[in-house]
C-alpha positions as CSV (number, residue, x, y, z in Angstrom):
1,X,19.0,-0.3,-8.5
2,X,16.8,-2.8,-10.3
3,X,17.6,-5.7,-7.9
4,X,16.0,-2.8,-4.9
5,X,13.2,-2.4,-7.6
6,X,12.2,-6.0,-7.7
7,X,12.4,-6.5,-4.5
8,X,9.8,-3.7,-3.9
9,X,7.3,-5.2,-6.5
10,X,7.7,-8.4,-5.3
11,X,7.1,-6.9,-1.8
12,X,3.8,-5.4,-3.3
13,X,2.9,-8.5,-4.6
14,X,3.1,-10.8,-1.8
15,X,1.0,-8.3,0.7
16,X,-1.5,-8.4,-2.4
17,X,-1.6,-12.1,-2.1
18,X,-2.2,-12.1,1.7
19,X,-5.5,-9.9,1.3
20,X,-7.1,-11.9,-1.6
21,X,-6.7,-15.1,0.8
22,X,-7.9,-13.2,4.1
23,X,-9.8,-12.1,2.1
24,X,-11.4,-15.1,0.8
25,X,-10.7,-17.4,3.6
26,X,-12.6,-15.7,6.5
27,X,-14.8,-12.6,5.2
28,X,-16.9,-13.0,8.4
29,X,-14.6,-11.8,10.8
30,X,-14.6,-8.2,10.7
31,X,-11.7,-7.2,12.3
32,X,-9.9,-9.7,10.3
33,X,-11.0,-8.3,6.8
34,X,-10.1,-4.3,7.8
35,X,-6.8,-6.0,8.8
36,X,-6.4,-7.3,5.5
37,X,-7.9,-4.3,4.0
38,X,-4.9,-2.2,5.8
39,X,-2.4,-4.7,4.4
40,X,-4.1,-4.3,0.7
41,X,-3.3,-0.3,0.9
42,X,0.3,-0.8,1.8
43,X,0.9,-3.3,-1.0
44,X,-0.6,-0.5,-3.2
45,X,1.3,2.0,-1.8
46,X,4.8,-0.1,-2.0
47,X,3.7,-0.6,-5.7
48,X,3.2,2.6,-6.1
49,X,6.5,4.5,-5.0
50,X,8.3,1.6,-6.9
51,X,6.7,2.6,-9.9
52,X,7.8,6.7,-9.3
């Protein structure tokens, strides 16, 4: 079970990651930054149900 739960946050984590350098790298592209938006609210929500 906690082996499932840290593979969750570390799931979380690495999506996080992705958005802050999408993010950063290339805020001028629109499309790009809603993409990475998208893929910040599924790391959330991954954190989240690990943490329930």
């Amino acid at each position: 079970m906690l082996v499932h739960q840290h593979h969750r946050f570390a799931n979380s984590v690495a999506l996080f990651q992705v958005v802050i350098a999408v993010v950063a790298a290339l805020t001028r592209v629109r499309p790009v930054w809603y993409a990475s938006i998208l893929v910040g609210v599924v790391g959330a929500v991954l954190f989240i149900e690990t943490r329930v």
